[in-house]
N, C-alpha and C positions, 0 to 999 in steps of 0.2 A: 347227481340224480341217477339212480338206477336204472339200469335196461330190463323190460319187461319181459318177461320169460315167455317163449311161445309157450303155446296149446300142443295139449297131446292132441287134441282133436285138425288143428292146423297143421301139426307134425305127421299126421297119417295121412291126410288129404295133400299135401304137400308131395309125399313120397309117393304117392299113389296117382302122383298125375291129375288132380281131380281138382278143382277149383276149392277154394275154401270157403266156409259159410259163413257169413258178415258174424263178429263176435256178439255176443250177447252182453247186452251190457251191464254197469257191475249195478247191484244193490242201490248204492249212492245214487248213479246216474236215475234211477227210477222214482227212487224217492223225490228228491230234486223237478223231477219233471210231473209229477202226482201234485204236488203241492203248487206248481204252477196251475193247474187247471183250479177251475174257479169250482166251488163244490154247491152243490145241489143247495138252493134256500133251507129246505128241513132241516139238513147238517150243518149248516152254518150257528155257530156258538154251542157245539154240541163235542162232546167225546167219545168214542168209541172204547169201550170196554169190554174185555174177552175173555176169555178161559177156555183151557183145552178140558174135554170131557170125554165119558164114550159115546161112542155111538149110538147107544141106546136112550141116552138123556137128550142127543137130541132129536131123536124120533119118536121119543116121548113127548117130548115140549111142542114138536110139530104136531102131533094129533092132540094134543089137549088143545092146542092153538084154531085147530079146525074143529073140534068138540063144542069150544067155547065161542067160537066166531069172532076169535079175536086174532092179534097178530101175536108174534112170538116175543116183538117186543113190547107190547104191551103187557105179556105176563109177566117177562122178566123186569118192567118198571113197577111190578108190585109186590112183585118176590124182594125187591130192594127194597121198595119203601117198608114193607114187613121186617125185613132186615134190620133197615135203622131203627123202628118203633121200637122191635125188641132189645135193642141198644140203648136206646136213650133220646136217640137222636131224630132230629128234624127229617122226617117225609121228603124227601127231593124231586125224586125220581118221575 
């Protein structure tokens, strides 16, 4: 098994006399512990679906959201099902 290479940030606090900051832990660890916690009823048998965009598409989608007095996900579950209709395909969303 490999030895785990210190931190520049340990190596400089180290040198510096100065205590080190408890590591940050990796990616896995978080995941791993995310999924232990029990998740909200609403989210339970649901997926989370994302896209990067700019900024402006989402400060757009929040004031039509407040225009229409609806939530943001509520538009984007009919921007979808618009989506599929135009497809072919079965309404889900």
């Amino acid at each position: 098994m490999a030895t785990k290479k210190p931190s520049l940030s340990a190596a400089l606090h180290e040198a510096s006399g100065k205590k080190a900051p408890p590591p940050i832990p990796a990616a896995q660890e978080l995941a791993t512990a995310d999924a232990d916690k029990e998740a909200r009823p609403s989210r339970q048998q649901t997926k989370l679906i994302g896209g990067h965009f700019d900024p402006l598409v989402s400060r757009q989608l929040r004031q039509l959201a407040l225009d229409e007095n609806r939530t943001g996900q509520a538009l984007l579950a009919e921007a979808l099902n618009d989506l599929f209709v135009k497809y072919g395909k079965k309404p889900l969303a």
